[in-house]
Structure formats: C-alpha cells, structure tokens
N, CA, C and O atoms as a Maestro MAE file, in Angstrom:
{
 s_m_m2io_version
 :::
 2.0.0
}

f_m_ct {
 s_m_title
 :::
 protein
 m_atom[328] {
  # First column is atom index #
  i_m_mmod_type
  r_m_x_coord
  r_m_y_coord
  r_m_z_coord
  i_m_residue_number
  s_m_chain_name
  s_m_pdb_residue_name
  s_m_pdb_atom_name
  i_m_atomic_number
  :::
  1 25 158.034 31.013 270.577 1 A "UNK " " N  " 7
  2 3 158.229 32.420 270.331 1 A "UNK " " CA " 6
  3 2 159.529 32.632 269.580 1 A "UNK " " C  " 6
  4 15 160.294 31.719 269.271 1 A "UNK " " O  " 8
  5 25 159.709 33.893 269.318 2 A "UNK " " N  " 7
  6 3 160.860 33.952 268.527 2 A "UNK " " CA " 6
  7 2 162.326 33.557 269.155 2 A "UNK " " C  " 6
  8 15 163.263 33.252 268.417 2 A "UNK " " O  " 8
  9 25 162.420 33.585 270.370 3 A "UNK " " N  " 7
  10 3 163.575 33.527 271.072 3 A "UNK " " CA " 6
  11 2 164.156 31.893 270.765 3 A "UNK " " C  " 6
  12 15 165.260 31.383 270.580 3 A "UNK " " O  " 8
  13 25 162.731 31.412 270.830 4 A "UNK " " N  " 7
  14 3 162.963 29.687 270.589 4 A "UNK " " CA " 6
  15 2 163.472 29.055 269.322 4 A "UNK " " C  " 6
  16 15 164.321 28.192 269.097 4 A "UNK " " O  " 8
  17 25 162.419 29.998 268.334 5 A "UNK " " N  " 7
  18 3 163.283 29.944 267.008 5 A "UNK " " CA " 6
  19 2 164.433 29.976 266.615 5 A "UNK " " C  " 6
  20 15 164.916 29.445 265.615 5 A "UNK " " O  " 8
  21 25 164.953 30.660 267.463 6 A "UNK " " N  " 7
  22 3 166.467 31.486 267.251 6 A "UNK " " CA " 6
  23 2 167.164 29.984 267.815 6 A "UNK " " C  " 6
  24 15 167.757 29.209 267.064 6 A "UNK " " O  " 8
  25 25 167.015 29.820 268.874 7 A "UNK " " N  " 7
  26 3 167.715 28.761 269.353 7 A "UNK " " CA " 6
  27 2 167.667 27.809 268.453 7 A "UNK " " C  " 6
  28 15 168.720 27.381 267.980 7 A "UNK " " O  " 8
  29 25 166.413 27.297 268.049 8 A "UNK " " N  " 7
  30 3 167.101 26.113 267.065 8 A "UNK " " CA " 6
  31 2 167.225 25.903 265.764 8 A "UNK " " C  " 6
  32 15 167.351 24.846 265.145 8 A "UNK " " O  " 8
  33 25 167.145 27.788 265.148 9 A "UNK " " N  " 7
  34 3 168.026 27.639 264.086 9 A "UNK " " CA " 6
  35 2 169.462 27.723 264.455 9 A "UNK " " C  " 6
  36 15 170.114 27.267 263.515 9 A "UNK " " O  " 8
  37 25 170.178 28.086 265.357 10 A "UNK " " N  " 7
  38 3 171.291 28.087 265.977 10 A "UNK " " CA " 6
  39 2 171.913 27.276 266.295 10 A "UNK " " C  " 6
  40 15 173.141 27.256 266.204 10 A "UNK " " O  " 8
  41 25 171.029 26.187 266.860 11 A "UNK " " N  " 7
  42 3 171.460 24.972 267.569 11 A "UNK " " CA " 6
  43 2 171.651 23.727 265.832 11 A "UNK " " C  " 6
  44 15 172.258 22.656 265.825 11 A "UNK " " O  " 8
  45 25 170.942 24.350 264.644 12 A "UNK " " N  " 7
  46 3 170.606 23.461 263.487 12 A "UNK " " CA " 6
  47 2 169.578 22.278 263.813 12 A "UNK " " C  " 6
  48 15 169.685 21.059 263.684 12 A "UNK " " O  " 8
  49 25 168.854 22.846 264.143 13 A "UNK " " N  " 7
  50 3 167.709 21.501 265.163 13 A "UNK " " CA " 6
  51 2 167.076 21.017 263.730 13 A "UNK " " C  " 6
  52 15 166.632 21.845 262.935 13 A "UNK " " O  " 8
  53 25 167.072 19.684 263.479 14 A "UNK " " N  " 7
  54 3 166.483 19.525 262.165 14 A "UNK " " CA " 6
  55 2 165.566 18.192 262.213 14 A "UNK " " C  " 6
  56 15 165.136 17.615 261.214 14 A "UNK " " O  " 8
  57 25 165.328 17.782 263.651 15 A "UNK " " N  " 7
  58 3 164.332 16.741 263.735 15 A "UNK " " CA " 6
  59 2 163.525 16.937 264.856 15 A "UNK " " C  " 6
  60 15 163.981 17.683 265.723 15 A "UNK " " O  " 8
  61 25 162.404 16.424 265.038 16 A "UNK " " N  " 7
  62 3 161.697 16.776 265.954 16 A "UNK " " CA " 6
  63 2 162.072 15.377 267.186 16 A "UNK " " C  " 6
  64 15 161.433 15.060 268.189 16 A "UNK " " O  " 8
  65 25 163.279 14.802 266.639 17 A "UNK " " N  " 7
  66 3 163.760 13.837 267.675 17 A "UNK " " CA " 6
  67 2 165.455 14.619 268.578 17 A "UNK " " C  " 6
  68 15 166.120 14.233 269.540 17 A "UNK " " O  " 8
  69 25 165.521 15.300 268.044 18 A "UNK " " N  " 7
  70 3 166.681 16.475 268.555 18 A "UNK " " CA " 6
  71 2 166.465 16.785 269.564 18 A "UNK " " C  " 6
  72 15 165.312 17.137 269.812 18 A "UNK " " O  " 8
  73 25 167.621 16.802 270.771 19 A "UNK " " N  " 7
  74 3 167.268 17.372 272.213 19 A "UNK " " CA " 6
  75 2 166.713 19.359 272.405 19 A "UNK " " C  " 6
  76 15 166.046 20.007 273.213 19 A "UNK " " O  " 8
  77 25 167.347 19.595 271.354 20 A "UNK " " N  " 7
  78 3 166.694 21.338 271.557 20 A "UNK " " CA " 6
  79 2 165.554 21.539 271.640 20 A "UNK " " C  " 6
  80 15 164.950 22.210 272.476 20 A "UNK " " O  " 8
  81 25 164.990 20.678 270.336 21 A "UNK " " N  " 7
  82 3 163.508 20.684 270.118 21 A "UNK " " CA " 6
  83 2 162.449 19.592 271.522 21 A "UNK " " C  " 6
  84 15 161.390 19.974 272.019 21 A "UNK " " O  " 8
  85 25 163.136 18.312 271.834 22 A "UNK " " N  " 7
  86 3 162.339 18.133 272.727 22 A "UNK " " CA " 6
  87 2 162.508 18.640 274.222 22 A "UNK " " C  " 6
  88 15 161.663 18.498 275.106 22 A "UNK " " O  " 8
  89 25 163.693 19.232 274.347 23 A "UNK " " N  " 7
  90 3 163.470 20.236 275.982 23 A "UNK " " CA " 6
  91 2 162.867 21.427 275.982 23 A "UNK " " C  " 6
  92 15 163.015 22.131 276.981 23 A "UNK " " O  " 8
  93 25 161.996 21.948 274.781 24 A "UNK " " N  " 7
  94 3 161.257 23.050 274.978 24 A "UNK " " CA " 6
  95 2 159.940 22.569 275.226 24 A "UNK " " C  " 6
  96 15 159.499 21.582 274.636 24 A "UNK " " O  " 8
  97 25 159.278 23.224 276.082 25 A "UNK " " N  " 7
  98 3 158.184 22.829 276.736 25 A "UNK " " CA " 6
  99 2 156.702 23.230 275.302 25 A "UNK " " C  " 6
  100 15 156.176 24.329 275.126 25 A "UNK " " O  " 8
  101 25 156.456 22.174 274.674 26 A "UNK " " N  " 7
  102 3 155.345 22.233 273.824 26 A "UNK " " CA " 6
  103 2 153.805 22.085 273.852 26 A "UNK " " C  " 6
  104 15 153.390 20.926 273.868 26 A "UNK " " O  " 8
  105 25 152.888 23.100 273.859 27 A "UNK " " N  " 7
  106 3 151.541 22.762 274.229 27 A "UNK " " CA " 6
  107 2 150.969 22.032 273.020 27 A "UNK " " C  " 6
  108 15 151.159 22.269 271.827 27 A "UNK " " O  " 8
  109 25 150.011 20.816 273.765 28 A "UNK " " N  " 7
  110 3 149.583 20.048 272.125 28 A "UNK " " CA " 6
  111 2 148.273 20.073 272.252 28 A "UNK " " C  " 6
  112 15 147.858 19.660 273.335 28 A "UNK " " O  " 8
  113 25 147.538 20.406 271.534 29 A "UNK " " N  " 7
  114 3 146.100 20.490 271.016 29 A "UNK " " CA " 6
  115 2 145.652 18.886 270.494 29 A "UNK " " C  " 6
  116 15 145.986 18.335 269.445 29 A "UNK " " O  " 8
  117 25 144.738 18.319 271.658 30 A "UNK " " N  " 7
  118 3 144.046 16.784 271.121 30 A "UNK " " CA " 6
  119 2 142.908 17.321 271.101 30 A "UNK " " C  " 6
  120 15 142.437 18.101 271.928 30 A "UNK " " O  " 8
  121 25 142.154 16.668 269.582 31 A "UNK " " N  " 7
  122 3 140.656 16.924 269.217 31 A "UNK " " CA " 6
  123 2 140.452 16.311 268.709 31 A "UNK " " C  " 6
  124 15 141.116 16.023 267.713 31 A "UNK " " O  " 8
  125 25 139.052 15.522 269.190 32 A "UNK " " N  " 7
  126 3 138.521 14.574 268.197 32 A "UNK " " CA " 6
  127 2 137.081 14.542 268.021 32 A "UNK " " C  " 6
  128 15 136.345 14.190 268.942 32 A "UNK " " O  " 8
  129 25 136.659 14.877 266.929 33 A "UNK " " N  " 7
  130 3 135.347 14.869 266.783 33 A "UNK " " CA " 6
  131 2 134.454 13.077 266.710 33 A "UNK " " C  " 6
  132 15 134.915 11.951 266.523 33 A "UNK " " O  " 8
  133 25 133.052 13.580 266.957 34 A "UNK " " N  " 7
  134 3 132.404 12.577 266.577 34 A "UNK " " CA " 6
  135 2 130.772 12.853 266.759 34 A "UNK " " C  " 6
  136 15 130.258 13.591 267.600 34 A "UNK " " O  " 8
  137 25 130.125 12.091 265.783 35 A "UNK " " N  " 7
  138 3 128.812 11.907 265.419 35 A "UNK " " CA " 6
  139 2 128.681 13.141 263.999 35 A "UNK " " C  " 6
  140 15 128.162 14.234 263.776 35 A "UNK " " O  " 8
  141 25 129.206 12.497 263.564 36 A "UNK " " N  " 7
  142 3 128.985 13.042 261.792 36 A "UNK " " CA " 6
  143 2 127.574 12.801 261.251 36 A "UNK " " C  " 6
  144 15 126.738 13.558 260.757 36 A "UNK " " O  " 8
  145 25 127.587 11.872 261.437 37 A "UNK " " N  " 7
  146 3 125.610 11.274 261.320 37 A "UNK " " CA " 6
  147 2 125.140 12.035 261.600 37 A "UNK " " C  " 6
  148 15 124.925 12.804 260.663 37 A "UNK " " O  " 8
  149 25 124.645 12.465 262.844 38 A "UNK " " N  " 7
  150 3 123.499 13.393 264.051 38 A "UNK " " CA " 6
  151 2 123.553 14.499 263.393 38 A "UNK " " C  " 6
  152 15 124.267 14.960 262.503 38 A "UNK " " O  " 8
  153 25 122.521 14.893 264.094 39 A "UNK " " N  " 7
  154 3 122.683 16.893 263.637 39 A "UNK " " CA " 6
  155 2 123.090 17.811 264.154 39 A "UNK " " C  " 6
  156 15 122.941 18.990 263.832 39 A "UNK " " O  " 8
  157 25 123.897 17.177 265.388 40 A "UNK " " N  " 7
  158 3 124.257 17.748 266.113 40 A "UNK " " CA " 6
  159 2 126.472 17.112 266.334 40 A "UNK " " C  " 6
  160 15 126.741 16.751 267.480 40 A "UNK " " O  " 8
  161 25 127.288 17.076 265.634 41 A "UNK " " N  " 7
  162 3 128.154 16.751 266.266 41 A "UNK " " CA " 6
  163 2 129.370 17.547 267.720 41 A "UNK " " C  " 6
  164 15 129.860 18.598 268.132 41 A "UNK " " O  " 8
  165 25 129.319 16.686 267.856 42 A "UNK " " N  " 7
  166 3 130.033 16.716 269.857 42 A "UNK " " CA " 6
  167 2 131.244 16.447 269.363 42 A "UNK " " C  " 6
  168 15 131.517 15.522 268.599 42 A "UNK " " O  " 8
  169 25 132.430 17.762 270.069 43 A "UNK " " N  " 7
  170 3 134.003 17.996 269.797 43 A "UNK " " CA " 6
  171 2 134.272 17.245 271.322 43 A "UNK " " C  " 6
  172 15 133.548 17.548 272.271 43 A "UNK " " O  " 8
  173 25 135.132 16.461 271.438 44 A "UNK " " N  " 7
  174 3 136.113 16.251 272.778 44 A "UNK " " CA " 6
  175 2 137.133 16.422 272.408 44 A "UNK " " C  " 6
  176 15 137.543 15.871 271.387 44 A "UNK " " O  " 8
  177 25 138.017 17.422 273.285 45 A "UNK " " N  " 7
  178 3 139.170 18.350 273.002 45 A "UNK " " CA " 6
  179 2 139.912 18.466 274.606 45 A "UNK " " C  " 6
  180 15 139.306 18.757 275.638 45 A "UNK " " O  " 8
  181 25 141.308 18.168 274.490 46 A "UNK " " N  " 7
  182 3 141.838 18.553 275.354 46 A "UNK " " CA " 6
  183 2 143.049 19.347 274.855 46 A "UNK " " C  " 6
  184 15 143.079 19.935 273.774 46 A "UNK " " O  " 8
  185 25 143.898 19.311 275.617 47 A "UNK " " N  " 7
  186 3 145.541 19.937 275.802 47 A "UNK " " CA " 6
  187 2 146.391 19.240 276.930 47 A "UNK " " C  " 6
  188 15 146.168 19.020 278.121 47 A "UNK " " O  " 8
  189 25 147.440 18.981 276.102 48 A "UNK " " N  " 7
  190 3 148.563 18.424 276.779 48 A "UNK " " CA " 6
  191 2 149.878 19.289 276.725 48 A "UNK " " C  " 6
  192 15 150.164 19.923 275.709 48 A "UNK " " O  " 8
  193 25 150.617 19.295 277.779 49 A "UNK " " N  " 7
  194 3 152.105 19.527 277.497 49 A "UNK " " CA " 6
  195 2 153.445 18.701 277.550 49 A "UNK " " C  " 6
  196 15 153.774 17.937 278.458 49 A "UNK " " O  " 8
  197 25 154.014 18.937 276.641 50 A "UNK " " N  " 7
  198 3 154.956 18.065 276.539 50 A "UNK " " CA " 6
  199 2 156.364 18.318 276.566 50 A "UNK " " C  " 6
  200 15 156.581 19.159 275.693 50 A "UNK " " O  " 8
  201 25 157.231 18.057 277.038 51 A "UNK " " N  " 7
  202 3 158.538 18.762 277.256 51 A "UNK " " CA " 6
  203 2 159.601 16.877 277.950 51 A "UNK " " C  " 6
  204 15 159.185 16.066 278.778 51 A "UNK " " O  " 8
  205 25 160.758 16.851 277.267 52 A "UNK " " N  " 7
  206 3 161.612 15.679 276.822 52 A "UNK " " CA " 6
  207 2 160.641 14.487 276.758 52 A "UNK " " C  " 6
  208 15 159.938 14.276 275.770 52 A "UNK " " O  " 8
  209 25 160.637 13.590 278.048 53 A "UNK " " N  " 7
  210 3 159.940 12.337 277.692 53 A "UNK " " CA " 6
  211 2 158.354 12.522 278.687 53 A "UNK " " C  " 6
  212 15 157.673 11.497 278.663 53 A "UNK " " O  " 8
  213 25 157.816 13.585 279.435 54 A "UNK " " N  " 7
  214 3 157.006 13.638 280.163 54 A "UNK " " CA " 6
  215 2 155.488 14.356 278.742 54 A "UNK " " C  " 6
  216 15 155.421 14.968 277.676 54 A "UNK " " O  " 8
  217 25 154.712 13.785 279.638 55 A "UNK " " N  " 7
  218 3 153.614 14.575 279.511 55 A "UNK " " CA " 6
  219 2 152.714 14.717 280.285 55 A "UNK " " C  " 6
  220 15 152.394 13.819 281.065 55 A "UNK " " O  " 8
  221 25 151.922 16.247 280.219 56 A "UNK " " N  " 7
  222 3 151.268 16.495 281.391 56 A "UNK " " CA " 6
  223 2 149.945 16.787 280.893 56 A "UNK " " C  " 6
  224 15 149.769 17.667 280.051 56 A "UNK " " O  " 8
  225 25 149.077 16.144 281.335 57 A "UNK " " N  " 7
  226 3 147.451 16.769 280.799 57 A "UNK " " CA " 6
  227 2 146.988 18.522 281.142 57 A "UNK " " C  " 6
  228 15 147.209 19.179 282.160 57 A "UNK " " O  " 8
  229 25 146.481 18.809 280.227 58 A "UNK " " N  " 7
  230 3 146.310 20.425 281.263 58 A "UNK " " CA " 6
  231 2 144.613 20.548 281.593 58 A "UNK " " C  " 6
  232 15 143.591 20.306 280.951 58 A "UNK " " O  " 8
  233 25 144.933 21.077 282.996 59 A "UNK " " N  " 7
  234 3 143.429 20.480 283.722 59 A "UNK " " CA " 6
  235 2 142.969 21.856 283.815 59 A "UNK " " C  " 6
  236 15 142.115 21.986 284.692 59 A "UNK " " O  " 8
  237 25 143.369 23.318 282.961 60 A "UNK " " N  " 7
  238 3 142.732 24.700 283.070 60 A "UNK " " CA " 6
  239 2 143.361 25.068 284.820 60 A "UNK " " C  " 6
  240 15 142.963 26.063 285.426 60 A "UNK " " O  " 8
  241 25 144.107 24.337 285.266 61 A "UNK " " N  " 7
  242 3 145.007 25.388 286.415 61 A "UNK " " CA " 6
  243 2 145.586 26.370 286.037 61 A "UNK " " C  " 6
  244 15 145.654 26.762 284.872 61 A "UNK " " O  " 8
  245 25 146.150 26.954 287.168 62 A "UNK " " N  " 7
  246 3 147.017 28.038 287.522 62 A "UNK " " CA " 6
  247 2 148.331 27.757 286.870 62 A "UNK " " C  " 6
  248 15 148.926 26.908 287.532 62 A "UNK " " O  " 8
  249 25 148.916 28.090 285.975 63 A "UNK " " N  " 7
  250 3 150.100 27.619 285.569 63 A "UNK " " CA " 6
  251 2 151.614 28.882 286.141 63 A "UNK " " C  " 6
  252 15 152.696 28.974 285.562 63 A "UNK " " O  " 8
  253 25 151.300 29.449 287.030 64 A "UNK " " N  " 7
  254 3 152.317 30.368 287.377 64 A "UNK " " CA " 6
  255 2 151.753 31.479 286.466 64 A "UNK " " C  " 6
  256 15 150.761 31.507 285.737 64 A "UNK " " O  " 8
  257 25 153.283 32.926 286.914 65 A "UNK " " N  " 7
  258 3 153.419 34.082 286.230 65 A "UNK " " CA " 6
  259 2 154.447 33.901 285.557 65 A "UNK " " C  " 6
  260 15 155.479 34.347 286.059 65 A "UNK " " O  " 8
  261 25 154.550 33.255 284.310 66 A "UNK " " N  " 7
  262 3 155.520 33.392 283.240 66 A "UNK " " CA " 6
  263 2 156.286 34.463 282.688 66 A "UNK " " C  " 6
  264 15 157.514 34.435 282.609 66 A "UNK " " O  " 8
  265 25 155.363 35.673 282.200 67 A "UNK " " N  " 7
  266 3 155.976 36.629 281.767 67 A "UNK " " CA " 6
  267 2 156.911 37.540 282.538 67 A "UNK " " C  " 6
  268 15 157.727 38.351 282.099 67 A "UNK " " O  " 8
  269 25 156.569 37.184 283.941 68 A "UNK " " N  " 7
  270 3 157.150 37.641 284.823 68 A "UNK " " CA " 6
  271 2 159.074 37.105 285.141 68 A "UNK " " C  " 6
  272 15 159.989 37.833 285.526 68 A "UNK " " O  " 8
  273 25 159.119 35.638 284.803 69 A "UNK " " N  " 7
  274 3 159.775 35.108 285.019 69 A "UNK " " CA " 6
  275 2 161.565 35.919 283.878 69 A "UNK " " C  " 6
  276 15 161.640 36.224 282.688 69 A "UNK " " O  " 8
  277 25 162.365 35.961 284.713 70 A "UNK " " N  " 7
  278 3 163.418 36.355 283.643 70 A "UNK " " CA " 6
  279 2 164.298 35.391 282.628 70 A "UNK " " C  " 6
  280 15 165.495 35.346 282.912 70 A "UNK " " O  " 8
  281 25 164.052 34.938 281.962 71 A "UNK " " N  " 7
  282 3 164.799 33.424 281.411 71 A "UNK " " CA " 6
  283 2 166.603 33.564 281.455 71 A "UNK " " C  " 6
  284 15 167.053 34.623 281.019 71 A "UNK " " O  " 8
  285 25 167.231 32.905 281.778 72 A "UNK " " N  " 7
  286 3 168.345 32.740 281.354 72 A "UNK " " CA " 6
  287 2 168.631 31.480 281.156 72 A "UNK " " C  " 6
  288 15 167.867 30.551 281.417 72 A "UNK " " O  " 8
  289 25 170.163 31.341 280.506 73 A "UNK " " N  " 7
  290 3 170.624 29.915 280.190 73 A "UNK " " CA " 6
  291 2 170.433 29.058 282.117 73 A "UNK " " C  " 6
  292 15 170.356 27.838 282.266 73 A "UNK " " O  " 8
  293 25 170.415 29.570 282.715 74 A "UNK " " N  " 7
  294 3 170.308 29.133 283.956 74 A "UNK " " CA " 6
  295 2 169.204 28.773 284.859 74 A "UNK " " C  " 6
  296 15 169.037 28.059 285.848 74 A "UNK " " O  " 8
  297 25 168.410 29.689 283.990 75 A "UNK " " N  " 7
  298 3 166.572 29.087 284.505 75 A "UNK " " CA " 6
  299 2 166.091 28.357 283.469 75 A "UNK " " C  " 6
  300 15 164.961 27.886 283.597 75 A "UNK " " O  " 8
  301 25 166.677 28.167 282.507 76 A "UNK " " N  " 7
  302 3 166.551 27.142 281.606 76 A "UNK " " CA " 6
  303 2 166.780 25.783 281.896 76 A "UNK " " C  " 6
  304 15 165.901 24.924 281.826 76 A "UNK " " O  " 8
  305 25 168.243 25.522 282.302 77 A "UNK " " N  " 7
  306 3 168.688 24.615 282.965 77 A "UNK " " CA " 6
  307 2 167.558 24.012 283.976 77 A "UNK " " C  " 6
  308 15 166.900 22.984 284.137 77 A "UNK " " O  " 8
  309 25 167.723 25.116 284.472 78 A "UNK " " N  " 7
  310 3 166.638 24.708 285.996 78 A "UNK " " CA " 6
  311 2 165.169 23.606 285.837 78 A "UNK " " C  " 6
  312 15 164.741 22.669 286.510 78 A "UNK " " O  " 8
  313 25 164.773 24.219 284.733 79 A "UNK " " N  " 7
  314 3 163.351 23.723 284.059 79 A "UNK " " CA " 6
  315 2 163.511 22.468 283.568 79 A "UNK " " C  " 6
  316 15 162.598 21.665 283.766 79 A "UNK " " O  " 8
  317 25 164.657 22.064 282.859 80 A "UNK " " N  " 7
  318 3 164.490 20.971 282.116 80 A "UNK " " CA " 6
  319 2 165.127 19.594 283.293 80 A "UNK " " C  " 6
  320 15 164.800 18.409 283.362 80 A "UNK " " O  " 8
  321 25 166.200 20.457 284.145 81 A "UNK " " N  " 7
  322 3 166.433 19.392 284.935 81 A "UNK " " CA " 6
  323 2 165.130 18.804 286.620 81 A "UNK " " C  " 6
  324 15 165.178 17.923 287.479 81 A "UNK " " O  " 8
  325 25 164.014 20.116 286.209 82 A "UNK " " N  " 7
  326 3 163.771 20.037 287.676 82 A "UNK " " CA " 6
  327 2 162.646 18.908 287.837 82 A "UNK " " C  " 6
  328 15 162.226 18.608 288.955 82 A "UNK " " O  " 8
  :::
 }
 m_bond[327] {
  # First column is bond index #
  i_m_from
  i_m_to
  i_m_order
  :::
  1 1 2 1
  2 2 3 1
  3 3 4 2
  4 3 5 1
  5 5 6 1
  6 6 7 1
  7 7 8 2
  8 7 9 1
  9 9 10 1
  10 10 11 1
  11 11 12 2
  12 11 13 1
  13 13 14 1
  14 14 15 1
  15 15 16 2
  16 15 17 1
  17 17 18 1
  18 18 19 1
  19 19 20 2
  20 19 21 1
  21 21 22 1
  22 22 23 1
  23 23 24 2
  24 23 25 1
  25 25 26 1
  26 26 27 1
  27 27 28 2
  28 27 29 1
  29 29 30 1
  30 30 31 1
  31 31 32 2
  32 31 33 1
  33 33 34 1
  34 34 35 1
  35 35 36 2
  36 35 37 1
  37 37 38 1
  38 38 39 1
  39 39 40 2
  40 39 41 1
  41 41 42 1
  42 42 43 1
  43 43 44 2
  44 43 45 1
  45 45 46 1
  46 46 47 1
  47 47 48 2
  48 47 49 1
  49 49 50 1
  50 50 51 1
  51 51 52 2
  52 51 53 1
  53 53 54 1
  54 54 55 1
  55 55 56 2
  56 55 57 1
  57 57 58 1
  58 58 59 1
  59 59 60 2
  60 59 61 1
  61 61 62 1
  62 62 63 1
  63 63 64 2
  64 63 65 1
  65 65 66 1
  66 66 67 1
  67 67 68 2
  68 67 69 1
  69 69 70 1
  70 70 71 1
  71 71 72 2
  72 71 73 1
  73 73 74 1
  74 74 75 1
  75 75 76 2
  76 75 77 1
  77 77 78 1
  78 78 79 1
  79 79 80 2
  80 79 81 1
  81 81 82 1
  82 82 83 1
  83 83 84 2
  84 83 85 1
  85 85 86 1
  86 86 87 1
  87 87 88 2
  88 87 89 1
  89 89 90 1
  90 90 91 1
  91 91 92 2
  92 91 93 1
  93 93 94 1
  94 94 95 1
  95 95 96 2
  96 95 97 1
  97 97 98 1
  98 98 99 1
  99 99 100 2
  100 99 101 1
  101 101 102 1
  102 102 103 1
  103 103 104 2
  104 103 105 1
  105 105 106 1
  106 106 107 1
  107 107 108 2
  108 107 109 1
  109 109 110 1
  110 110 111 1
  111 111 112 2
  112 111 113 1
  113 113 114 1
  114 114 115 1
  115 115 116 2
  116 115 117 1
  117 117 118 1
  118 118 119 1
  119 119 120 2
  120 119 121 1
  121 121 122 1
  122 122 123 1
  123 123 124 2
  124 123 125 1
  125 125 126 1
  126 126 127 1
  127 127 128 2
  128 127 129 1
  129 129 130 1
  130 130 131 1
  131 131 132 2
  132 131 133 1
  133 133 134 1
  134 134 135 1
  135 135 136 2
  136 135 137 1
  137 137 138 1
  138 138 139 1
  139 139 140 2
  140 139 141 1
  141 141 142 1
  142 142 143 1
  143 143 144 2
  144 143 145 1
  145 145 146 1
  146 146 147 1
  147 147 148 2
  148 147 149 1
  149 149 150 1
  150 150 151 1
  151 151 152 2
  152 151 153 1
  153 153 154 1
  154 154 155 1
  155 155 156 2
  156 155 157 1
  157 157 158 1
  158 158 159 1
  159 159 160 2
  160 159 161 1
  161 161 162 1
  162 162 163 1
  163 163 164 2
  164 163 165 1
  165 165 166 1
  166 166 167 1
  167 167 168 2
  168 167 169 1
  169 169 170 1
  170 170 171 1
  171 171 172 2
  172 171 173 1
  173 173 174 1
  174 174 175 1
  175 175 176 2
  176 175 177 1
  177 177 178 1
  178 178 179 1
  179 179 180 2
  180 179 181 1
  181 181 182 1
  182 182 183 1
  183 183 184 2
  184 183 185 1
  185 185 186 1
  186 186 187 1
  187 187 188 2
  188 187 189 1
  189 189 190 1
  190 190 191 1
  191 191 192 2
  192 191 193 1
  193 193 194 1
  194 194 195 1
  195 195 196 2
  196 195 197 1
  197 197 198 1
  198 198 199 1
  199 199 200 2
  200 199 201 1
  201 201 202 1
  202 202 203 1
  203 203 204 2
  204 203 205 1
  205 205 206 1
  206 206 207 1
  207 207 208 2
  208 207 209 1
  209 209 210 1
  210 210 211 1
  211 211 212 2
  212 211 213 1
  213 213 214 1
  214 214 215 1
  215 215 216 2
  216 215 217 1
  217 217 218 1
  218 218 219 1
  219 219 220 2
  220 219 221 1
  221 221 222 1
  222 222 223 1
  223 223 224 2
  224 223 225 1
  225 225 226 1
  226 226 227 1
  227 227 228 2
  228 227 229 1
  229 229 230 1
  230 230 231 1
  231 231 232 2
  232 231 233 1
  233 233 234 1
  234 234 235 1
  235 235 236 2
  236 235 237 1
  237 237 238 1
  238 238 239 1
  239 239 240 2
  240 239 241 1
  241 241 242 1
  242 242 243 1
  243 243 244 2
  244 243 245 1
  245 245 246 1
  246 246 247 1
  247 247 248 2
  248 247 249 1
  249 249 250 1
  250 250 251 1
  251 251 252 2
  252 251 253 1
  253 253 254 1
  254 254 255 1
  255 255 256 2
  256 255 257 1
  257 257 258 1
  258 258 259 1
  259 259 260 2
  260 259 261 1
  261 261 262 1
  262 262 263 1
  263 263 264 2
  264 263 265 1
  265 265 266 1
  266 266 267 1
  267 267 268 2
  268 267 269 1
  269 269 270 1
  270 270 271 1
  271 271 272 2
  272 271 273 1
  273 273 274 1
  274 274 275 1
  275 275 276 2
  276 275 277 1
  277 277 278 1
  278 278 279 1
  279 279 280 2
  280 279 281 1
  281 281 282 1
  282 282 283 1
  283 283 284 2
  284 283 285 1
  285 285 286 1
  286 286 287 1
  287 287 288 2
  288 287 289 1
  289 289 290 1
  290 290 291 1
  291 291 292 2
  292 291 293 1
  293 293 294 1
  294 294 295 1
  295 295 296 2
  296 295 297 1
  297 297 298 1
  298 298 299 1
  299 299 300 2
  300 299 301 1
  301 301 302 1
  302 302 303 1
  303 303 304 2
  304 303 305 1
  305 305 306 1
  306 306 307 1
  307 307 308 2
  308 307 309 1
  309 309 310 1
  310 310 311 1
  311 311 312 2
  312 311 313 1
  313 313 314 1
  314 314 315 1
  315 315 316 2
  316 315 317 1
  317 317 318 1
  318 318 319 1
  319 319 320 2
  320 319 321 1
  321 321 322 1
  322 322 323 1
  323 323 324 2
  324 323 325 1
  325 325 326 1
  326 326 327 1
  327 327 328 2
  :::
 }
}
C-alpha cells in the first residue's frame, strides 16, 4: 500500500535483497498451468507469504482483523520480531 511505498522510497530500498523490502510481509501468487494438448487445460495455483527468511503457505484461513489493527513503528517491530 502506499504507506509501504513511502517507506522504501525513504528508506532508498533499491534491491529486493534489502532488509526494508524483505521485512514487509509479501503475498506471492504460484501458478502453474498444464495440459496444453487436451481441451481442457487444469490451473494449479496457490499463495504463499513471505516476510524475511520464512514462508508460509496460505491454506484460505482466518488471517485476523487487519484493518482494525493500528500500525506503529512499534507494532511493526512486534511483527517482524515475533
């Protein structure tokens, strides 16, 4: 979102190996098609999240009330260390 932007034009984040950029929590879109042949081709598609060196599969849970949540530099903290 924009707030994030801000941060790492701020921070000068200029690699995607930079700590700004990998302590923000990133959703990743995996898709891979197959049977190009058939007449029918079948998508297998997931989502992962990724945030410093973890990744988490996303299994369509409950992921909390986010918007709810108030961010500060301090619940920030909280997240990346917890």
């Amino acid at each position: 979102n924009r707030d994030i932007v801000d941060v790492l034009i701020r921070e000068k984040t200029s690699s995607t190996t930079d700590f700004q950029w990998q302590s923000k929590l990133r959703p990743m879109y995996i898709g891979e098609a197959s049977g190009y042949h058939s007449q029918v081709a079948s998508v297998v598609a997931s989502a992962e999240f990724r945030i410093c060196d973890a990744s988490l599969d996303y299994g369509f849970e409950y992921l909390g009330n986010g918007p709810r949540l108030v961010v500060t530099p301090l619940t920030d903290r909280i997240y990346v260390t917890a």
